[in-house]
C-alpha positions as CSV (number, residue, x, y, z in Angstrom):
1,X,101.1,100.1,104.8
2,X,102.5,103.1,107.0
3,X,105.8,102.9,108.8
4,X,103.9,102.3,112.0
5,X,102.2,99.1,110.7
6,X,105.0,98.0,108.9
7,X,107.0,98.4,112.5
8,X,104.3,96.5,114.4
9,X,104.5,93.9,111.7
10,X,108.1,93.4,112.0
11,X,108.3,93.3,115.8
12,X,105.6,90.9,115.9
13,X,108.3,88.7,113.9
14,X,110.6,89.1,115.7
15,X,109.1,88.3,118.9
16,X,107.4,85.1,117.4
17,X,110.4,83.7,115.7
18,X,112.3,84.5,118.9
19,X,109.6,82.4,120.9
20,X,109.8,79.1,118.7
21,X,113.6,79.2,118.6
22,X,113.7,79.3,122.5
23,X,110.8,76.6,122.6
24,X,112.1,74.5,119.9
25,X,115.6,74.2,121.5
26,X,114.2,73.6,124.7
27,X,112.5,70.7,123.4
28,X,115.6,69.6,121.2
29,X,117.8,70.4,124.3
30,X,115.7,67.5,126.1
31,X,116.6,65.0,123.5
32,X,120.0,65.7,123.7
33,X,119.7,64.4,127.1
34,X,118.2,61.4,126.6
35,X,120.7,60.5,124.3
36,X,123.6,61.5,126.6
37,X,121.8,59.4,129.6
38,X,120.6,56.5,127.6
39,X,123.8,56.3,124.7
40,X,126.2,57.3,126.9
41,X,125.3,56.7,130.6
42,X,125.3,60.3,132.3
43,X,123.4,61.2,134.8
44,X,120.7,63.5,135.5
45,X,122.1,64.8,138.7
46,X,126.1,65.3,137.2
47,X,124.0,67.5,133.7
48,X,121.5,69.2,136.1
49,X,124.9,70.9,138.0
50,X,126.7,71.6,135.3
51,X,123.8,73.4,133.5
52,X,122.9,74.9,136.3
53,X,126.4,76.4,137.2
54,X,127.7,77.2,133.5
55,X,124.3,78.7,132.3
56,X,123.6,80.7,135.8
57,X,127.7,82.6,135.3
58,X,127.2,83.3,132.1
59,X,123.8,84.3,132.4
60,X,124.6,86.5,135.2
61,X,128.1,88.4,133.1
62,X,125.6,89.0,130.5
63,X,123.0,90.4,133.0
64,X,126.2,92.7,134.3
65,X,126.8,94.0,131.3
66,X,123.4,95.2,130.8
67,X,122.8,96.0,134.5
68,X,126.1,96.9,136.0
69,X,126.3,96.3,140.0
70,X,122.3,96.2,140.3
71,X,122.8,92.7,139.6
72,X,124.0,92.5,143.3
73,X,121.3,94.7,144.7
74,X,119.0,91.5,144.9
75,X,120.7,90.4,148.1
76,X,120.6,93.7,149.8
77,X,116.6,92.6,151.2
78,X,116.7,89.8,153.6
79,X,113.0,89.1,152.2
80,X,113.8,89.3,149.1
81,X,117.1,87.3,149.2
82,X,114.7,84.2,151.0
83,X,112.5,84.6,148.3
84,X,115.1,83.9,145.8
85,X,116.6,81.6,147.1
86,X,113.4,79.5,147.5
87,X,113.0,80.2,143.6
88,X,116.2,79.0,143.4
89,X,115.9,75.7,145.2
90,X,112.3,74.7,145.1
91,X,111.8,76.2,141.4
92,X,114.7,76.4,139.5
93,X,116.4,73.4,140.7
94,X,113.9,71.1,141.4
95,X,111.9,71.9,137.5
96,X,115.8,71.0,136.0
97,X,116.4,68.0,138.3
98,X,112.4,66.3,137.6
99,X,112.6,66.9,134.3
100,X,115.8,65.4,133.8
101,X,115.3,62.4,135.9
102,X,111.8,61.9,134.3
103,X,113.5,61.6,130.8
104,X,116.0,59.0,132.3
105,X,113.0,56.8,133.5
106,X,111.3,57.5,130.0
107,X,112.2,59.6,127.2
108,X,112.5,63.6,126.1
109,X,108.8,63.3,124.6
110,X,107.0,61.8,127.6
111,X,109.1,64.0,130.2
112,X,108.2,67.2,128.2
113,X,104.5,66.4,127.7
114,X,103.8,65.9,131.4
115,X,105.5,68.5,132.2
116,X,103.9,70.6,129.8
117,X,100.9,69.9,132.8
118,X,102.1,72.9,134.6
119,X,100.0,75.0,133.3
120,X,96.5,72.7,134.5
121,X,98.1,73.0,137.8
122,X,98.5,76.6,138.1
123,X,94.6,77.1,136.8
124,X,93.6,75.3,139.5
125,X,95.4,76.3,142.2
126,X,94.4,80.3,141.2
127,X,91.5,79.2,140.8
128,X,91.0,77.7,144.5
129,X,93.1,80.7,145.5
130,X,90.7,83.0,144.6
131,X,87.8,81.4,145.5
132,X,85.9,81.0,142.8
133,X,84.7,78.6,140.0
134,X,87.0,77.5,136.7
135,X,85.1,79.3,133.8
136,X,84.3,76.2,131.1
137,X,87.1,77.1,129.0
138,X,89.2,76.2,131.9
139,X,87.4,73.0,132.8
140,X,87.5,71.6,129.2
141,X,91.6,72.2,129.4
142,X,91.1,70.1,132.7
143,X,89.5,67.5,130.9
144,X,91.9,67.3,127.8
145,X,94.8,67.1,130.3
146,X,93.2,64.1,132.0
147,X,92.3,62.3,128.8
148,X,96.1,63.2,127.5
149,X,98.0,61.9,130.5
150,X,95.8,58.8,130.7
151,X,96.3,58.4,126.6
152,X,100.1,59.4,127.2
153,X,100.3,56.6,130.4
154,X,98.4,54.0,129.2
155,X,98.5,54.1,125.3
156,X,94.7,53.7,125.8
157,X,95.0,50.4,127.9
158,X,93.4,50.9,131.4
159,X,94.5,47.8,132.7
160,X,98.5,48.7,132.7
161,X,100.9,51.2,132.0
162,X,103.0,52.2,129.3
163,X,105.8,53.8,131.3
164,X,107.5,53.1,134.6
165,X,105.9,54.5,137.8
166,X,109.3,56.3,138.4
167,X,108.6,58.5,135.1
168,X,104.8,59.1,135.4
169,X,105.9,60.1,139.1
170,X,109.3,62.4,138.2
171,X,107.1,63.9,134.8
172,X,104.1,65.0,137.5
173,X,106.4,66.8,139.6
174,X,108.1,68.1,137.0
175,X,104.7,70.0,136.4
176,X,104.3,70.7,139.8
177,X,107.3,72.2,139.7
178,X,107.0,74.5,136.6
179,X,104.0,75.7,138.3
180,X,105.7,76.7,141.6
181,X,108.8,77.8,139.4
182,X,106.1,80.0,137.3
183,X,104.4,81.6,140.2
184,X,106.6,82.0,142.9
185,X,109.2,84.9,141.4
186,X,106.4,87.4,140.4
187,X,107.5,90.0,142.5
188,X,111.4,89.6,141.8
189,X,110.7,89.3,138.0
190,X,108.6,92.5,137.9
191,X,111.2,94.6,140.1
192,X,114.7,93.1,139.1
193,X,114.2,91.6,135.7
194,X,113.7,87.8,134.5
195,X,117.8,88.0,133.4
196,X,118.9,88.6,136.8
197,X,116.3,86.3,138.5
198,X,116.5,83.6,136.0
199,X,120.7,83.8,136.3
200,X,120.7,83.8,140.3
201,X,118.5,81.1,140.1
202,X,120.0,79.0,137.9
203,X,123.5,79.5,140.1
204,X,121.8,79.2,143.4
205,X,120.3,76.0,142.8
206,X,123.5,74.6,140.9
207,X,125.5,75.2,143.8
208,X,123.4,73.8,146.3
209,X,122.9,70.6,144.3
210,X,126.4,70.4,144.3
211,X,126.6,69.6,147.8
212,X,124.4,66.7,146.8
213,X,126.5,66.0,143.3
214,X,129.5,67.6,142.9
215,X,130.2,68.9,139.7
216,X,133.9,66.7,139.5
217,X,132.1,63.1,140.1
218,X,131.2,62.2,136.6
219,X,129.3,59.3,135.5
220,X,129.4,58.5,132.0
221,X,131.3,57.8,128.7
222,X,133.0,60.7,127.1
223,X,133.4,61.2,123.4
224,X,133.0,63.9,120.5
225,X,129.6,63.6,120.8
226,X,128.9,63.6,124.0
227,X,131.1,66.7,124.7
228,X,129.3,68.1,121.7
229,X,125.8,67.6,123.4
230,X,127.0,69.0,126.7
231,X,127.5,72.4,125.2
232,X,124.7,72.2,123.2
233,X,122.4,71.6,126.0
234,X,124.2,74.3,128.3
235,X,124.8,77.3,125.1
236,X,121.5,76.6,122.7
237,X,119.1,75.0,124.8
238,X,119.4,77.2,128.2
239,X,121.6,79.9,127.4
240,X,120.1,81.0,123.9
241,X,116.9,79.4,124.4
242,X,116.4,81.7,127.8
243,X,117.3,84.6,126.1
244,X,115.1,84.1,123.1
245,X,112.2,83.3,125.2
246,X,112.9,86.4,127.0
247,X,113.7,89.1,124.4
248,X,110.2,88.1,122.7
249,X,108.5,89.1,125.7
250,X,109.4,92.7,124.8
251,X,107.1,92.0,121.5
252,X,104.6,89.8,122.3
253,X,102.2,89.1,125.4
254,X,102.7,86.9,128.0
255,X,99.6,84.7,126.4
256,X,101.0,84.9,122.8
257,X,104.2,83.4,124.1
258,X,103.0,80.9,125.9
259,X,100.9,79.6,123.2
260,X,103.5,79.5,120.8
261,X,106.0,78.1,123.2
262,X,103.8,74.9,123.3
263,X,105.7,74.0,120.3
264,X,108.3,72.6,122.7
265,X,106.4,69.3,123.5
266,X,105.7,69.0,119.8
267,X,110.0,69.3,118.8
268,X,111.1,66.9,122.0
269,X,108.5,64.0,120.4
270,X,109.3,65.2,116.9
271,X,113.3,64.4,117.3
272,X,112.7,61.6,119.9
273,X,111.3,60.0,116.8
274,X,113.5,60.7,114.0
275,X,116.4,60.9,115.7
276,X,116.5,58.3,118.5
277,X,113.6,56.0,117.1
278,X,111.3,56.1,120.2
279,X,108.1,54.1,119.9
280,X,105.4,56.5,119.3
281,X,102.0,55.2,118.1
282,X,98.5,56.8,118.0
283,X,97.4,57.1,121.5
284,X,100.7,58.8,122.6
285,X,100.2,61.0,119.6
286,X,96.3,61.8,120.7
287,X,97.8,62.1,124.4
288,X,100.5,64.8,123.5
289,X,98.0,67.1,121.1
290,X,95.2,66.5,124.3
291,X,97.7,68.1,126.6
292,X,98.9,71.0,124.0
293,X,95.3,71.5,124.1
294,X,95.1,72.6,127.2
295,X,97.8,75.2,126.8
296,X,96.0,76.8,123.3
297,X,92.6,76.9,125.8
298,X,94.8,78.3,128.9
299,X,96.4,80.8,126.8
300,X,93.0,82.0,125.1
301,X,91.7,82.4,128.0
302,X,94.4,84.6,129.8
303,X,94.2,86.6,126.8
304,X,90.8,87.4,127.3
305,X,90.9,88.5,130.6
């Protein structure tokens, strides 16, 4: 093997093993909440802030480092300044807030399957965009979404559901807001970079959700554990889970990682299981590996094109 392979070879490590860290403690990071709103009785409103706000400074002082005063330059463009703030508000904020509030209604593993829908939602919606049919690879990941949220909803039963209306209807806009949150900031990403965007973002939105819930008014029981979970969802499963999602985008494609970040439902229902003995039988199983389905087909076929 020549030194070029052997390069290619080891980047391509890099950049996958950076990809399933970032996915997996995404998904962990989700079953961390859950126990904190379930065990302990926080909130998803007081954990969205403070994630938000902790994660979007330090975020940003890393971004400043690496970027120096450009990190300001953003704002200079009144279009571009609407822009992120909309990405801000009706992406960053509301994907956090959904996602959060769908596990408190649920659990980690139901939350991050639905959400894990995004990606059905933005097929269509290019698809109707630009005006034109979904190719059959597309439709069958249609299909397999349907099948896997009715499986997920229902545990096969058509007659009732498995989970409360308020967490079928907070985990379906949690998907419809990944897909606005995954769309929206093209532009900015390709012109400012997704460590500025992502860190404005995450700031933006936590300080206008704290004129809804101010950071101070805490609702919950504090203890080692729970303290301990805080930082772990704010440090590993934003901070460190951002970045590694990030850097392997300088080593793999936008397809690859996408794929392999589907590993994130898989590690919320994995831990929900062991760790906080969720009920988890066959059909919710079948539902969950329906809708990571849909993601392998999506991802195939971006690669393709």
């Amino acid at each position: 093997m020549s030194s070029n392979d052997s390069a290619l070879a080891y980047s391509r490590v890099t950049g996958i093993s950076m990809v399933l860290t970032g996915a997996a403690l995404w998904g962990v990071s989700g079953t961390v909440a859950q126990y904190l709103f379930h065990q302990h009785g926080f909130t998803a409103e007081w954990l969205v802030v403070i994630r938000l706000l902790l994660s979007g400074v330090l975020l940003l002082g890393f971004a400043y480092q690496k970027e120096g005063h450009r990190v300001w330059a953003v704002w200079k463009s009144k279009k571009e300044a609407f822009s992120l703030v909309a990405f801000s508000i009706l992406g960053m904020l509301a994907v956090q807030y959904t996602y959060f509030a769908a596990i408190t209604h649920s659990n980690a593993a139901t939350a991050t399957i639905l959400q894990y829908l995004g990606p059905v939602i933005i097929t269509i919606y290019v698809a109707v965009k630009g005006k034109r049919l979904p190719t059959g690879r597309e439709i069958s990941a249609v299909v397999l979404a349907v099948i896997g949220t009715f499986l997920l909803v229902t545990q096969g039963n058509i007659s009732s559901l498995s989970i409360s209306g308020w967490a079928l209807f907070w985990g379906l806009s949690s998907a419809v807001a990944l897909a606005f949150y995954t769309l929206q900031p093209n532009n900015l990403l390709k012109k400012w970079g997704s460590m500025i965007i992502v860190g404005w973002g995450m700031l933006v939105g936590g300080i206008g959700f704290s004129f809804v819930h101010p950071p101070w008014r805490l609702v919950g029981q504090w203890s080692p554990s729970a303290l301990m979970a805080v930082v772990f969802i704010v440090i590993f499963g934003t901070l460190i889970a951002f970045y590694c999602y990030l850097e392997s985008l300088k080593y793999l494609s936008a397809s690859e990682t996408s794929l392999l970040a589907s590993i994130e439902p898989l590690s919320a229902t994995f831990t929900s299981v062991v760790w906080l003995n969720i009920s988890f039988g066959l059909p919710e199983w079948s539902g969950t590996f329906c809708i990571i389905a849909t993601v392998v087909l999506l991802s195939l076929s971006r690669s393709k094109n």
